[in-house]
N, C-alpha and C positions, 0 to 999 in steps of 0.2 A: 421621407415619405411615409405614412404611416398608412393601415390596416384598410382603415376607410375610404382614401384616393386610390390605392394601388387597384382595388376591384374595380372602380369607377374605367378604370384604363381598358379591364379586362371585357368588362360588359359592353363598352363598344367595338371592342375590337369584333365580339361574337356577332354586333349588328351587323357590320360591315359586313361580314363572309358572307352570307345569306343574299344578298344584294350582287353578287357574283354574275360578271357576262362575259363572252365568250365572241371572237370573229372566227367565220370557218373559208377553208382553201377553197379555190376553184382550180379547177383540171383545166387542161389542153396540152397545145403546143406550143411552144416558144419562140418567138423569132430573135432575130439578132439587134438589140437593142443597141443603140447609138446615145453619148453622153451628153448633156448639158451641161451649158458653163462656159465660162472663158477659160474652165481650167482644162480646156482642149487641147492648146494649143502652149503649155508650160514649159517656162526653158527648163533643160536639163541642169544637171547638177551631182555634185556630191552623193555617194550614198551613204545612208545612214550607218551608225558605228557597229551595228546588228545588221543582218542578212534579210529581216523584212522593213523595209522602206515607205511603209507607212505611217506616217503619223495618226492619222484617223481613218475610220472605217466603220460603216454600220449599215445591219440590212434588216430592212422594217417593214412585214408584211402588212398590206394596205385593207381596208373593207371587203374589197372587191375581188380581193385574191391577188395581188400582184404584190410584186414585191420590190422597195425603194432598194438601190442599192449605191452607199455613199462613201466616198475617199478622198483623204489628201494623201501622193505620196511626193514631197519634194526631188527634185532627183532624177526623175524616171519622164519618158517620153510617151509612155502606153501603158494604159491595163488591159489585160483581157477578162473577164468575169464568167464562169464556166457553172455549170449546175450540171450535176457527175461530170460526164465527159466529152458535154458537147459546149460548144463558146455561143454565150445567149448575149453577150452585151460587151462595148469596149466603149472605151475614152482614156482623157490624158492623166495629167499629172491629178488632176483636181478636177474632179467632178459627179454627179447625181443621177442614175439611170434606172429607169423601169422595164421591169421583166413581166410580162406577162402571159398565163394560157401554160405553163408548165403542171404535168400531172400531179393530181393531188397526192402526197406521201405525208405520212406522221410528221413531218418539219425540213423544212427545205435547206439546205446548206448550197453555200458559193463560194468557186476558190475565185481569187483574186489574185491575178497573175501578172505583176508588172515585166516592163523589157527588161529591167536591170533590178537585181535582189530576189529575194526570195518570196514566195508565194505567203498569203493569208486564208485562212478557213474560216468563217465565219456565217452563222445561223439569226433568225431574228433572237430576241434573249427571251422574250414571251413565249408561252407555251399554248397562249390563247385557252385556256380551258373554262370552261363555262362555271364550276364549279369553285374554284381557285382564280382568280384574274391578276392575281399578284406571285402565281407560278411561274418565275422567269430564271433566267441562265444568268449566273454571280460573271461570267467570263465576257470575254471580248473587249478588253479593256489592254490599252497601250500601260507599259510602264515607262518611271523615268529613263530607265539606261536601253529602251528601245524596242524592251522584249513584251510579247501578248499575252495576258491569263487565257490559255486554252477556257473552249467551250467547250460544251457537253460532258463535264464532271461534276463543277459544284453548282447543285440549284438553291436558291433561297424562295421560299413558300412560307404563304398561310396555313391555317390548321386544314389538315385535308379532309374532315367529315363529311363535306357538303360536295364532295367529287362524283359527277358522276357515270355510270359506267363507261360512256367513251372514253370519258378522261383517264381514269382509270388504266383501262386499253390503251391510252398514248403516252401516259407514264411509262407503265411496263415495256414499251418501247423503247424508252432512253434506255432501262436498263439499271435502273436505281436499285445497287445494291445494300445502300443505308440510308435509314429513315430515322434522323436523327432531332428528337421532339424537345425544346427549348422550354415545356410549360409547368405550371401546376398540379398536383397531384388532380383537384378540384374541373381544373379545367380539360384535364384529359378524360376525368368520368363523366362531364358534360357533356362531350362534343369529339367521341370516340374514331380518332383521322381513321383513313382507308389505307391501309400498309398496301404499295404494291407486292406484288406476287415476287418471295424467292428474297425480299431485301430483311436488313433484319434491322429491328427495331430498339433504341436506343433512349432513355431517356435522361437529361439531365438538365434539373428543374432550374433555373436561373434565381428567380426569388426565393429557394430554397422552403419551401412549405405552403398551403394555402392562406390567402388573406381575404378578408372579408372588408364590406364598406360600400359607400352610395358616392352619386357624384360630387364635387368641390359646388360652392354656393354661389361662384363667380368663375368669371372665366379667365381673370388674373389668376384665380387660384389652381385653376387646371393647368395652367401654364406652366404655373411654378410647380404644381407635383410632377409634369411632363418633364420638367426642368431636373428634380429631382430622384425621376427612376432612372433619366439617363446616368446618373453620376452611380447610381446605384449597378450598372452594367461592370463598373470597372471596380469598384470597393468593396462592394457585398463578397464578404467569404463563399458564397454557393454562385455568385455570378463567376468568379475568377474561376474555379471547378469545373464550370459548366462550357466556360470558353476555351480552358485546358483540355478537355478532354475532346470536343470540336476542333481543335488544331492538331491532337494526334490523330483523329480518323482524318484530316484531311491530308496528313504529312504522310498515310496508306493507300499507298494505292488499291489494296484489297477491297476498300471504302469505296472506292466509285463505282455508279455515276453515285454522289452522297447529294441527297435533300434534309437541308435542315429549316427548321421554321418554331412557330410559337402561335399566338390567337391570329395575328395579322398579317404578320409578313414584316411588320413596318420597327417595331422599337429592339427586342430583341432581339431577332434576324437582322434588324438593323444595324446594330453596333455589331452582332457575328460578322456582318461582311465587310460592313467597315474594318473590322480587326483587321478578316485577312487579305484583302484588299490593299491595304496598308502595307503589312507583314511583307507582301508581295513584289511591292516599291509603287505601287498607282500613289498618283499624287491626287492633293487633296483636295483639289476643285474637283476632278474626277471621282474621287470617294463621295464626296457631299450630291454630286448630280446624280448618281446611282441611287444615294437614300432618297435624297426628294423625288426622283421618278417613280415610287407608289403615291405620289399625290397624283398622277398622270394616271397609272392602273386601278385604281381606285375612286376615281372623280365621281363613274355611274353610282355605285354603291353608297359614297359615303353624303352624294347631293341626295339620293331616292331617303337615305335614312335623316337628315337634318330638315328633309320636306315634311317628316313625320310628326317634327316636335313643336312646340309652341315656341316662340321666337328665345325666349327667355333661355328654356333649355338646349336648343339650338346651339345659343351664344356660349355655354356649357361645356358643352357636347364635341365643340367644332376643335378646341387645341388639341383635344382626346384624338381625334382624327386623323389630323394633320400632321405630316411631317414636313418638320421644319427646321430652318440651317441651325438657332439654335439648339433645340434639344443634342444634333449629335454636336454640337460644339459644347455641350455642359460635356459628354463623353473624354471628349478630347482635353477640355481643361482637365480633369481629375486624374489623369492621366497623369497631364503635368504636376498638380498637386502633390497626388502619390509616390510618383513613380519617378519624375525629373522629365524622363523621353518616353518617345513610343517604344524604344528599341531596349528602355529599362522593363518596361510593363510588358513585354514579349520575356525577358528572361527573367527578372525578379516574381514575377505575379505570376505569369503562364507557365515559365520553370522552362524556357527554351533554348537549346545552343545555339549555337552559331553553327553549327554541323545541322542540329532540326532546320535552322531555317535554309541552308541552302538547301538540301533534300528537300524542305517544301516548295522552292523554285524551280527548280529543276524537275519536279513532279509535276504544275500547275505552270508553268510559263513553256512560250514555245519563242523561236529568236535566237 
């Protein structure tokens, strides 16, 4: 990828933030929500090889202030769903429930309490900020051998310039002790993020220096440069550096809560989560559905900025945008390329043991 595509990347990505929106809570009280689904009434079973007995799990604050709250756990005859300490919602083995009229607080959490195994903690992964709309939670995600990447540690974000002061205020609330900046010399004198209060601030430039250049002439040709920075995540001497050094604060607990990011949220941060995501044991339907879900946070922003352009630059503009299954699968080939496995390019390339990575599970996994 040369001088001239790589900027083309960067200039949209500074579109996109700008275009940034935000949902907010609504207050009350709660009642005791009751679950939909046939998975009401699920036979029991086996539990799982691990102590939480869920296969899936998510909770996903709505427009309106409520909040989806969704499970499979095979197994199990009952959940109960609790927000602090009071029980706002139950059903079976499998099933979908709404919460609503709970006080408004900086981010709601729900334990998940089956009859048989061990409980789940789990928060929406968005942080809704108006400012950033691609500020969301790297956790809550099943591995293969059973176990959950804890939430409320690693965030993955956009550049944070464009935060504003609530946001701010509900950052400083997680509690974000590193603010770890994936970008350009060039693009941090651009577009100067908001460091929460008290975290400390880190930089390590992925494409290793500034680069300059306009957009590809085609939109095959965006493609194929999109095509080509991924591979550049994993081969570039200053990307391996930069992903090194990102795996030692997260193998810190001193690092938490850590937010790392770059212009968008989407390519760099991208392959960063994917890495440890990966590292972690998530399998890779699940790593890939995490990258494509900023095409989900990003839809207002990046449809308001392609309304701007004449159809031509548009067609341009639009793979710059986009995340797509290929680009983090050019990641993952060069991998193979490079490295043989993923588990070579964690200690050949990143320089990691086998002692770093379990420390990094056992920090970052709960189960």
């Amino acid at each position: 990828m040369n001088s001239h595509s790589t900027a083309a990347v960067l200039t949209a990505r500074r579109i996109a933030v700008s275009f940034m929106t935000a949902v907010s809570a609504v207050g009350g009280t709660a009642p005791l929500a009751s679950a939909t689904g046939a998975g009401r009434h699920a036979p029991q079973g086996p539990l799982a090889p691990h102590g939480i007995p869920f296969a899936d799990a998510t909770v996903t604050q709505q427009k309106d202030g409520s909040f989806t709250v969704s499970w499979k756990a095979p197994g199990v005859g009952s959940v109960t769903v609790y927000a602090g300490d009071r029980a706002v919602a139950h059903g079976g083995a499998e099933a979908s429930v709404t919460v609503r009229g709970l006080p408004a607080t900086a981010r709601q959490w729900f334990r998940l309490v089956p009859d048989r195994g061990d409980p789940l903690s789990l928060t929406d992964r968005s942080l809704h900020l108006k400012g950033s709309a691609n500020f969301r939670d790297a956790g809550g995600y099943r591995t293969a051998d059973g176990r959950w990447v804890k939430m409320g540690v690693l965030y993955r974000t956009s550049d944070l310039h464009a935060l504003t002061d609530a946001d701010l205020a509900k950052i400083q609330r997680l509690g974000i002790r590193t603010d770890f900046d994936l970008r350009m010399p060039s693009e941090r004198a651009k577009t100067r993020g908001r460091v929460p209060a008290g975290a400390r601030y880190i930089v390590a430039d992925v494409f290793g220096g500034n680069v300059k250049g306009g957009l590809p002439a085609t939109a095959e040709a965006s493609e194929r440069m999109m095509i080509g920075s991924y591979r550049w995540h994993v081969s570039k001497p200053s990307a391996i550096d930069a992903y090194r050094s990102l795996f030692s604060l997260a193998n810190d607990p001193g690092s938490y809560a850590l937010a790392y990011h770059c212009e968008g949220g989407k390519d760099r941060t991208g392959w960063a989560t994917a890495a440890l995501l990966t590292a972690l044991g998530v399998d890779r339907d699940t790593v890939m559905r995490d990258y494509l879900a900023t095409n989900d946070y990003l839809a207002t922003s990046n449809a308001a900025t392609l309304a701007k352009q004449a159809p031509g630059m548009a067609a341009r503009l639009k793979p710059i945008l986009d995340a797509r299954a290929e680009y983090l699968n050019a990641s993952f080939d060069e991998v193979k390329a490079r490295f043989g496995t993923f588990d070579a390019y964690l200690r050949d390339g990143l320089g990691l043991s086998e002692q770093d990575l379990e420390r990094l599970r056992e920090a970052l996994l709960t189960g």
